[in-house]
C-alpha positions in Angstrom: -13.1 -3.2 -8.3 -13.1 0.4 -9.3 -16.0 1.8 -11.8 -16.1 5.0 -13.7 -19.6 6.6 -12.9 -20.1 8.9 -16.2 -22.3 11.9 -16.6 -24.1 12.6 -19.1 -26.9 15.8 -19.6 -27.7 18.6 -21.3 -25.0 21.3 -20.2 -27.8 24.0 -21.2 -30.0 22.4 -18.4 -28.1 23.9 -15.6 -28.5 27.5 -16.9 -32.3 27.2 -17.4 -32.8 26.5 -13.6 -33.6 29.6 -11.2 -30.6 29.9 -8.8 -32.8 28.1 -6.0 -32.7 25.1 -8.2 -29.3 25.4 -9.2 -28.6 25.3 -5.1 -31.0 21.9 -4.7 -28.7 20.3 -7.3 -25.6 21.8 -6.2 -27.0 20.4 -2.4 -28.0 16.7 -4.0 -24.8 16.4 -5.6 -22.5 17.2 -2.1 -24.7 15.1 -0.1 -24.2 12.5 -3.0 -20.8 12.3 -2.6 -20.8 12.8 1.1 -22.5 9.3 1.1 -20.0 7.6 -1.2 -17.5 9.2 1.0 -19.1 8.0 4.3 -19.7 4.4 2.4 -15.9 4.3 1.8 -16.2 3.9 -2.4 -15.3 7.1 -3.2 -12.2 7.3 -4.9 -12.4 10.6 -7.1 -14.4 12.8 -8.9 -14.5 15.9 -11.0 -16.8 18.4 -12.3 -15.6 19.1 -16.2 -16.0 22.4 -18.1 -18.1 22.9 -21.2 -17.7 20.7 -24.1 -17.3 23.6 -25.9 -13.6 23.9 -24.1 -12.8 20.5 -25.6 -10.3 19.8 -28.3 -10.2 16.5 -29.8 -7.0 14.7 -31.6 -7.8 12.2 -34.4 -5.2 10.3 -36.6 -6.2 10.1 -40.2 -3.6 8.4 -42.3 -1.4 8.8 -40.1 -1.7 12.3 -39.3 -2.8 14.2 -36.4 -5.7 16.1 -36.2 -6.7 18.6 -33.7 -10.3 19.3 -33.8 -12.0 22.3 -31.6 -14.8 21.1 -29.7 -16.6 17.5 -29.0 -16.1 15.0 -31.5 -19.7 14.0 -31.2 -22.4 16.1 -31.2 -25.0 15.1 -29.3 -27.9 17.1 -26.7 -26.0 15.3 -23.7 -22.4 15.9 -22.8 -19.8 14.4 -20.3 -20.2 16.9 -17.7 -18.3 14.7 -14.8 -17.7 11.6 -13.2 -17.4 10.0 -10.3 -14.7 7.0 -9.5 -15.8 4.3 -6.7 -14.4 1.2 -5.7 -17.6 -1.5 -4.8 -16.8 -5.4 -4.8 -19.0 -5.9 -8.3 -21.0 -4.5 -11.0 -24.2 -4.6 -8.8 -23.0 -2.4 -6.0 -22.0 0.5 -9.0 -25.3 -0.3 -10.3 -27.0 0.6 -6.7 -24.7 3.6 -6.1 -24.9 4.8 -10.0 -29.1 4.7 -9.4 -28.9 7.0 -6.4 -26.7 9.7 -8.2 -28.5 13.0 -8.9 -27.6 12.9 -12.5 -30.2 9.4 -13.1 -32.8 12.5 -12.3 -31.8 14.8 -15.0 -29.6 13.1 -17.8 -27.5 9.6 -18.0 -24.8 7.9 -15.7 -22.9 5.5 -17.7 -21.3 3.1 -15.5 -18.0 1.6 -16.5 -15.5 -0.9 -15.1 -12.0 0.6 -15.1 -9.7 -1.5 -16.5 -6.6 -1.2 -13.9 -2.7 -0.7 -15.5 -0.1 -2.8 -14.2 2.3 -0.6 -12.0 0.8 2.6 -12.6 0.5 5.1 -9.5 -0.8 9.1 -9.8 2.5 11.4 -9.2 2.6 14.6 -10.3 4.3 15.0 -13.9 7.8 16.1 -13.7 9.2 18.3 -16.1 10.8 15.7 -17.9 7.7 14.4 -18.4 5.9 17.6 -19.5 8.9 18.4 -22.0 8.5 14.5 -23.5 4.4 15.4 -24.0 5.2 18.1 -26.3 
């Protein structure tokens, strides 16, 4: 079963630390997923850009509405996440405890909830035009 490891700090946090601590987390988090990868879980993860480069879209009687920034404000944001595939909820538990970012904000572990005959291809320009 796959689970969406989600995390959660203070974006600021990262700027605050002399660059010899930004190179211990930077080190914690490759050996991190070095491990999942070894373990054979890992599945994907990604490293996301400040939430001040996010745009949210709301519906409001029945419009849409494109917001600049987070839609909640809040002192921790999503700054990445991890995907893993363990047999059950206390495996991610186990591998979600030994993730740097327990240390220094929140992982949010969630079960994904898989799509019927779905597969990751690159979008085709059909599907790009049909987006806009």
């Amino acid at each position: 079963m796959q689970y969406l490891l989600a995390l959660y700090a203070d974006e600021s946090g990262f700027t605050r630390m002399t660059p010899e601590q930004q190179q211990q987390g930077m080190a914690a988090y490759m050996a991190y997923t070095q491990a999942l990868q070894t373990a054979g879980v890992f599945r994907g993860s990604n490293r996301l850009q400040s939430a001040s480069s996010a745009t949210t879209l709301r519906t409001t009687s029945g419009k849409t509405q494109v917001l600049d920034g987070p839609f909640i404000d809040s002192k921790e944001q999503l700054g990445g996440y991890y995907l893993i595939d363990v047999p059950n909820l206390d495996a991610a538990l186990s591998w979600a405890g030994k993730c740097p970012g327990v240390g220094h904000g929140v992982v949010e572990v969630r079960a994904v909830w898989p799509m019927p005959n779905t597969t990751s291809q690159p979008a085709t320009e059909e599907a790009v035009a049909a987006a806009r």
